[in-house]
C-alpha positions in Angstrom: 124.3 92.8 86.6 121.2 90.7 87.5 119.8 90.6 90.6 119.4 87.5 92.5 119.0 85.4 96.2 116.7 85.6 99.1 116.3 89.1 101.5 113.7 90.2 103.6 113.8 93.9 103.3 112.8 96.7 106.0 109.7 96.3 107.7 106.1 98.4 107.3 106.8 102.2 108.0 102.8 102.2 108.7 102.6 99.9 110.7 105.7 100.9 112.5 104.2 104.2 113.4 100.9 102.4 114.4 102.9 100.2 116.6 104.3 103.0 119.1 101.2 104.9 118.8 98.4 102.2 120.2 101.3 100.4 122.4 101.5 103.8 124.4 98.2 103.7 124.7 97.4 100.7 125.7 97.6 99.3 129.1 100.5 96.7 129.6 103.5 95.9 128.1 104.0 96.1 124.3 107.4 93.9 122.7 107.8 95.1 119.4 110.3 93.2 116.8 111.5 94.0 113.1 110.7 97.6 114.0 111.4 99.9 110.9 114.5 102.2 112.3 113.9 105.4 109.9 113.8 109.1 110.7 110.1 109.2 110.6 109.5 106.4 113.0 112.2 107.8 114.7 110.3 110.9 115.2 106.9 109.1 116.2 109.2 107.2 119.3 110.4 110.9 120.4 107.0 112.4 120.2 105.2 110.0 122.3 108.5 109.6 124.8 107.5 113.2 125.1 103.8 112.0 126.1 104.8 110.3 129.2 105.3 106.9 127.7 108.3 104.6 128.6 109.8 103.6 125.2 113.1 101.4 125.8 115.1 100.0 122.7 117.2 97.3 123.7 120.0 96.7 120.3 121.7 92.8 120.9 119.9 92.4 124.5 120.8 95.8 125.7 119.6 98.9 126.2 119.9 101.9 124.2 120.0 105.3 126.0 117.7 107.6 123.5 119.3 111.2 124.6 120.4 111.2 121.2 117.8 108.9 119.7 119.2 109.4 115.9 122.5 108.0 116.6 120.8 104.8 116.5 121.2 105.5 112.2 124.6 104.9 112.5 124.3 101.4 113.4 124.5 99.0 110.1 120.7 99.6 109.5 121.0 95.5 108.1 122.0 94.7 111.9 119.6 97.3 113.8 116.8 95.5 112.0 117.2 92.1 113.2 118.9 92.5 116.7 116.7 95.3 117.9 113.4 95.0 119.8 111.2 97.9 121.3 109.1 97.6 124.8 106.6 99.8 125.8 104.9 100.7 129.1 101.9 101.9 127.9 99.9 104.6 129.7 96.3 103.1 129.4 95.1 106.2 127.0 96.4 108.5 130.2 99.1 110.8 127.8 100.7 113.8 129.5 100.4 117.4 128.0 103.9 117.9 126.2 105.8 120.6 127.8 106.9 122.1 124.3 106.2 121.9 120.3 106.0 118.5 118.9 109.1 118.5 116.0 107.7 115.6 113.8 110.2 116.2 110.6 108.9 115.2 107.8 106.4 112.2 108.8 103.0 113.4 107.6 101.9 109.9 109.4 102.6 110.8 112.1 101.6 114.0 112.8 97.7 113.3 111.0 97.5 110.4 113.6 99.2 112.0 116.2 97.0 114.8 115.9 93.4 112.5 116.6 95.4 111.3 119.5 96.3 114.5 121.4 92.5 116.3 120.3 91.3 113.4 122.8 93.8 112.8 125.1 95.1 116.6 126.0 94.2 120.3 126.7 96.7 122.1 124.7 99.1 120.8 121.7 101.6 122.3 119.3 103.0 120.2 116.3 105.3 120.7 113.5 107.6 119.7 111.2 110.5 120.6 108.6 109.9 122.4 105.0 108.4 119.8 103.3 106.3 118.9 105.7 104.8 122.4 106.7 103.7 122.9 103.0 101.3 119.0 103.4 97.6 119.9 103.6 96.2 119.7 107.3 92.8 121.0 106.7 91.6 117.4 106.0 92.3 116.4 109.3 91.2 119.8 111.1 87.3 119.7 109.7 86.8 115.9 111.6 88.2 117.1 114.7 86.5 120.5 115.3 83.2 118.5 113.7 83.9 116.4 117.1 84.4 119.0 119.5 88.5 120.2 119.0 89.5 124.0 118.2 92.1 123.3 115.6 94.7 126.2 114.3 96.8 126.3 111.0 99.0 128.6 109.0 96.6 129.8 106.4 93.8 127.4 107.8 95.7 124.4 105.9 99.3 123.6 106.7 101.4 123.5 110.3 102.5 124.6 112.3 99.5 123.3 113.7 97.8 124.2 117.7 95.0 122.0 119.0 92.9 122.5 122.1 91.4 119.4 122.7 90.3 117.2 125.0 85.6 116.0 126.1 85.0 115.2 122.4 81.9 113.9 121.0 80.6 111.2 118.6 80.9 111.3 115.1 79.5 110.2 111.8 82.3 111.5 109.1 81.7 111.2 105.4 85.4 111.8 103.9 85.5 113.2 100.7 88.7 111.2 99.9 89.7 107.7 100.8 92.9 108.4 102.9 94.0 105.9 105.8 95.7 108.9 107.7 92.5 111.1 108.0 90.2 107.7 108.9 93.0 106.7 111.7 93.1 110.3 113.1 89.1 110.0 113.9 89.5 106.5 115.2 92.4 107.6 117.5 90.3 110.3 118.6 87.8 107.8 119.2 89.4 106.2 121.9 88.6 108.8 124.4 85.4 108.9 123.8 82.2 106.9 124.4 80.0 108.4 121.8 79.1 106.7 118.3 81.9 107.2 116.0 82.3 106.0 112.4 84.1 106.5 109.4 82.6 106.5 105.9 85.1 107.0 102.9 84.8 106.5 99.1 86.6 103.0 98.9 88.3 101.4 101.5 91.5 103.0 102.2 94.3 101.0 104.1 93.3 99.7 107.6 96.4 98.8 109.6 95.1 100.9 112.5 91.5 99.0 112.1 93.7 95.5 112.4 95.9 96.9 115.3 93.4 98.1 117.2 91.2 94.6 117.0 94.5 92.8 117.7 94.7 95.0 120.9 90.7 93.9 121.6 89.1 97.4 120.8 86.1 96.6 119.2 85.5 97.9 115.4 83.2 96.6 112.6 83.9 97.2 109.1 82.0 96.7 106.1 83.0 95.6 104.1 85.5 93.2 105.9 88.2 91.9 104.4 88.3 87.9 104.8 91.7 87.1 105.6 91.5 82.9 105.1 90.2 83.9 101.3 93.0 85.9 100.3 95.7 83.3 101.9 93.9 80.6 100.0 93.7 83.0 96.8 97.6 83.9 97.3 98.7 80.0 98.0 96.6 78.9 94.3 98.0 81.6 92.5 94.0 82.0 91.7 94.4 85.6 89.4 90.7 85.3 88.5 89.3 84.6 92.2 92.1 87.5 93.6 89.8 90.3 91.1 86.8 89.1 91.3 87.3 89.6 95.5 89.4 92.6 95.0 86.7 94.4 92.9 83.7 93.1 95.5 85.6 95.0 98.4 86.9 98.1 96.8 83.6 98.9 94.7 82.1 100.4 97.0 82.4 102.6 100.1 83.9 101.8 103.1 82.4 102.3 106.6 84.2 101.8 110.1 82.7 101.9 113.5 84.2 101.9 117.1 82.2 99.8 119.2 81.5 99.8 123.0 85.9 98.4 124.3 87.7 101.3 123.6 90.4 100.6 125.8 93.7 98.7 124.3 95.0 95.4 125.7 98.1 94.6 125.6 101.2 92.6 127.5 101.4 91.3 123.9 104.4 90.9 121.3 103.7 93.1 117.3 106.0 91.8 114.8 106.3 94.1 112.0 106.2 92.4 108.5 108.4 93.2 105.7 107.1 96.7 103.9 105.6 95.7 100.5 106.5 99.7 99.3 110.0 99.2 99.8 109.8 95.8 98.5 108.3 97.4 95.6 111.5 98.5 94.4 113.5 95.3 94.3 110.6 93.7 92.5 111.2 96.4 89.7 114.4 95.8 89.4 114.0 91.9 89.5 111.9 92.2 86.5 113.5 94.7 84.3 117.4 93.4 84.5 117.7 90.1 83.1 118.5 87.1 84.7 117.2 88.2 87.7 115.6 86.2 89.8 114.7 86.9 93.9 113.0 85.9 96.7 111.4 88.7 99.3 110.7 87.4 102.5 108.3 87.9 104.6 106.5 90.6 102.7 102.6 92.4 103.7 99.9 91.0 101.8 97.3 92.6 103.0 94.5 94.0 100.4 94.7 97.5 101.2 98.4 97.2 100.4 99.0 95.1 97.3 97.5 97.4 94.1 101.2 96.6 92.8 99.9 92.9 93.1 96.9 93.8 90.9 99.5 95.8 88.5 101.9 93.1 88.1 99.5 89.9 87.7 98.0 92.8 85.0 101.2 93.5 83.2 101.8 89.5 83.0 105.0 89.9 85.8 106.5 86.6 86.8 105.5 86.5 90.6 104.3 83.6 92.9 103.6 84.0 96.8 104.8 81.3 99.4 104.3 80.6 103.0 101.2 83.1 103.1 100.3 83.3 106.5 98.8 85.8 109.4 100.5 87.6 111.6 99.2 90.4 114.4 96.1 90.1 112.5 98.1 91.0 109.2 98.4 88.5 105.9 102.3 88.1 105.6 104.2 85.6 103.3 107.1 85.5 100.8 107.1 86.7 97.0 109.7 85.3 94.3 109.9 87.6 91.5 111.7 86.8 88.5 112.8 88.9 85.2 110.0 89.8 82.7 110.1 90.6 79.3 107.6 92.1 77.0 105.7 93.6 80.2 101.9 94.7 79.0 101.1 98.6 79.4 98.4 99.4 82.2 96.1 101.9 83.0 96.0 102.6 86.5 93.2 104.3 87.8 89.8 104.5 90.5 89.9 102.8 93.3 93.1 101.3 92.7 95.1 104.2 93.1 94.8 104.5 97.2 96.3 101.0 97.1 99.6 101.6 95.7 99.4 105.3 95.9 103.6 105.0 97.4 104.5 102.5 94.2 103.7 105.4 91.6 107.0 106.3 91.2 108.7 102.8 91.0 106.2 101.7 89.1 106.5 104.3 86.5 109.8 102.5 85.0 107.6 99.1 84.7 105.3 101.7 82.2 108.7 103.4 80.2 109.4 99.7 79.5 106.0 97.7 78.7 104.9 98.0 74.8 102.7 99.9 74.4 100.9 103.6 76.1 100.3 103.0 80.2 98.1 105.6 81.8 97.8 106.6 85.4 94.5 109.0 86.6 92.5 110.0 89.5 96.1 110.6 91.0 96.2 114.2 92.5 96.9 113.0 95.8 100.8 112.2 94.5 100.9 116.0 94.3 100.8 116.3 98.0 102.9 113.8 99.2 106.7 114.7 100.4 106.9 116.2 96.5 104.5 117.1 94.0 105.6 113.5 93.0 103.7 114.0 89.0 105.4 116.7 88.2 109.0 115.3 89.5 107.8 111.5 87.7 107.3 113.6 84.3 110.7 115.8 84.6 113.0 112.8 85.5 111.7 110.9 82.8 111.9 113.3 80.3 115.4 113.5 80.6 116.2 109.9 79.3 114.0 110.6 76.0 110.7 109.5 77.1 107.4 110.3 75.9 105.7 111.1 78.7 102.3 114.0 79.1 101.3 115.1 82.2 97.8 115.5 83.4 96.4 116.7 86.3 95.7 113.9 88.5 98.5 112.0 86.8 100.0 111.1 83.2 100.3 108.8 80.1 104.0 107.2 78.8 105.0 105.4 75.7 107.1 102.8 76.0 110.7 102.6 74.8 113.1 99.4 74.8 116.4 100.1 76.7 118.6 100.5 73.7 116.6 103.4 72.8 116.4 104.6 76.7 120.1 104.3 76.2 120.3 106.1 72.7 118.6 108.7 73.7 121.2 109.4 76.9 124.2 108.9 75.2 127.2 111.1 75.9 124.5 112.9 78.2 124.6 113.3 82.0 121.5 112.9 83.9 120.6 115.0 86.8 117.7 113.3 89.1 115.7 115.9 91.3 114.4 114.6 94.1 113.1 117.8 96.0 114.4 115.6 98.9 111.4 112.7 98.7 112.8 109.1 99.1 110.7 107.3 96.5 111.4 109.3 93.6 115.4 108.8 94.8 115.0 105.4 95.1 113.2 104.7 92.3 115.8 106.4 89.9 118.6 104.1 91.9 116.8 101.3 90.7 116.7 103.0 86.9 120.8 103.6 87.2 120.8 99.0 88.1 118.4 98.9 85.0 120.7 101.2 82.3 123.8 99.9 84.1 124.6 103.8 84.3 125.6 106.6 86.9 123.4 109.3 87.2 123.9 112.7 89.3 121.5 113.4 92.4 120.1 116.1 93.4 120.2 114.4 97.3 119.9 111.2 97.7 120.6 110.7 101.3 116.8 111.6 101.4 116.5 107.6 100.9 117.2 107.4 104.5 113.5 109.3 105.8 112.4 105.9 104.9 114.4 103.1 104.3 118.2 103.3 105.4 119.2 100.2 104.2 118.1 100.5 100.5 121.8 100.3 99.4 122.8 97.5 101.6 120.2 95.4 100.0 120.7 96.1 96.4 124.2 95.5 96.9 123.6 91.9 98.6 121.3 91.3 95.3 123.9 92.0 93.0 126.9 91.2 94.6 126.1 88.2 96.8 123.1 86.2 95.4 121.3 87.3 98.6 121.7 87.3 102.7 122.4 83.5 103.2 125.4 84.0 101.5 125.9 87.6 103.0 125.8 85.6 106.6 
């Protein structure tokens, strides 16, 4: 069954996090709409409740009592997104010292940036998190911190739980070794409370949603290089493929260096609307173009830079994408993308400085490669082994399983591509089990696969899907049921 109509689908899990985070900080009142309402998030709201902040979530004008914060999951996710709203009191950068260990489950975003925050802002911290996220390296995080004046503690000097004495830092000038948005936030966070130089210098510019935030809370940060917003809205409007790379490959050929300037403290008495999350978006597209007759509209959608190597993957693989009603919001680029079905996909080699871009669209985007014609290549990918699975090794099992020729490297893997009959030759009379090792993109992204082969597979647990993105069934089924939410309403 094709997939077709109009959604907007959950909103930015980053820049959710952000939100809470520099809103509690800030001094004033922060509204915040089309929050993302996931058990990570979820977690960031109870860690800085725990903080001092005053969080209230008021769900069709009223409020919410958050004693038992995840009941708010139970809710039809479809109506929790759009009649929800968040305020926060912020506490001007004045957090309290939490009176117990910080539980973050399994939200490795929030405990990197949480951790920048509480090295400046208190004495004594404690912070960790379920299985899956006790086993994520921390180390990366620990070296800026102590370099700034922090004692940080880890189980076997890498992994929580995770104690921090913190509190008086000094400047900074940190060379990362790895482009990653989470380490270069943690040292701007920990920036705040101080007045000492601080700046950032990673291989390639790595996503800056706490760079925007802050400015858009009027703390002042250069960058360089600095993303031109008017360019890419132009760029996106025109459909201009050869403008969009030779702009893409000016700002991400090079490294990237941030500096905190003098105002350090966040404004606010402001409202944060959170755009619709291009990751999770990234899954309908998939499914738009691999099932014929397809053809959908995603509203709404982040377009910024750092966000969209899928963009640069699709206009490569010749997808059938346009953008509409580009626009800025909260200092983020924002507009609508119609996606229709795609045959004979090209194969792609994804590599470089690409990879921190679309580093969460692996996964999905590893059915686009089992399909084009031809060998497709991902490198320079070692990072996937870290996230919430060792996500190369699960890409390469899963796959293997439907008769795909798939070799794993390192740092990543090449695939041949098959058509579907032979996809669906190869599983004939077979029944597929999916591992997920409980990580929500490689459960979602076999989902999609099942839409693709019209087939039922068996899971190994799928209700992982809802760490990040509750309503991924509820949408799939208005695409192929409904022709979309206008006719769902």
């Amino acid at each position: 069954m094709s997939l077709k109509g109009e959604i907007r689908v959950s909103s930015d899990k980053s820049i959710s996090h952000r939100s809470i985070m520099l809103a509690s900080l800030a001094k004033g009142k922060t509204k915040i709409s089309n929050f993302l309402f996931a058990e990570d998030t979820l977690h960031t709201i109870l860690a800085f409740l725990k903080l001092g902040a005053k969080i209230q979530i008021f769900y069709r004008d009223k409020e919410i009592s958050l004693k038992d914060t995840f009941s708010l999951l139970k809710i039809n996710p479809l109506s929790l997104e759009r009649e929800t709203y968040i305020v926060v009191e912020g506490l001007n950068k004045n957090i309290s010292e939490p009176d117990d260990v910080l539980y973050l489950g399994n939200s490795g975003t929030t405990t990197r940036l949480l951790a920048g925050i509480l090295a400046g802002g208190v004495k004594y911290s404690v912070l960790t998190g379920d299985a899956s996220l006790r086993n994520r390296p921390m180390k990366r995080i620990k070296i800026p911190l102590e370099s700034m004046g922090a004692k940080v503690y880890l189980r076997k000097d890498n992994y929580l739980p995770m104690t921090i004495i913190g509190k008086n830092l000094k400047g900074i000038s940190y060379k990362s070794p790895v482009a990653s948005a989470q380490v270069k936030s943690c040292i701007l966070l920990a920036g705040l409370f101080t007045k000492d130089k601080i700046k950032v210098i990673e291989p390639v510019k790595s996503r800056d949603h706490t760079e925007r935030l802050l400015r858009f809370l009027e703390v002042s940060i250069k960058e360089d290089p600095k993303i031109e917003d008017k360019v890419f809205i132009e760029i996106y409007k025109n459909k201009d493929v050869e403008k969009y790379f030779e702009i893409i490959n000016q700002i991400f050929s090079k490294e990237n260096k941030v500096c905190l300037g003098e105002k350090r403290n966040l404004i606010s008495d402001k409202e944060i609307f959170i755009p619709a999350d291009i990751s999770s978006a990234a899954f309908f597209i998939v499914g738009a173009l691999l099932i014929e007759g397809s053809k959908i509209t995603l509203k709404d959608v982040l377009l910024n830079p750092t966000r969209t190597g899928i963009i640069d993957v699709l206009l490569k693989m010749n997808a059938d994408i346009s953008f509409d009603n580009v626009r800025v919001e909260n200092g983020e680029i924002v507009g609508d993308l119609k996606v229709r079905y795609t045959p004979n996909l090209k194969p792609i080699e994804i590599r470089g400085s690409l990879i921190p871009r679309l580093i969460d669209e692996i996964p999905i985007l590893s059915l686009l490669m089992i399909f084009a014609k031809g060998k497709s290549k991902v490198k320079d990918a070692k990072e996937l082994r870290v996230k919430e699975s060792d996500r190369i090794s699960l890409i390469c099992e899963n796959l293997k399983k439907f008769g795909v020729n798939i070799e794993e490297f390192e740092d990543g893997f090449e695939v041949e591509g098959l058509s579907k009959e032979d996809i669906l030759k190869n599983i004939e009379n077979k029944k597929i089990f999916i591992q997920t090792f409980l990580d929500h993109r490689i459960a979602m992204t076999f989902k999609i696969l099942e839409k693709v082969l019209n087939k039922k597979f068996e899971f190994e647990n799928e209700d992982c899907i809802k760490t990040s993105f509750p309503s991924f069934n509820y949408y799939l089924d208005i695409l192929e049921n409904s022709g979309g939410e206008k006719n769902n309403e």
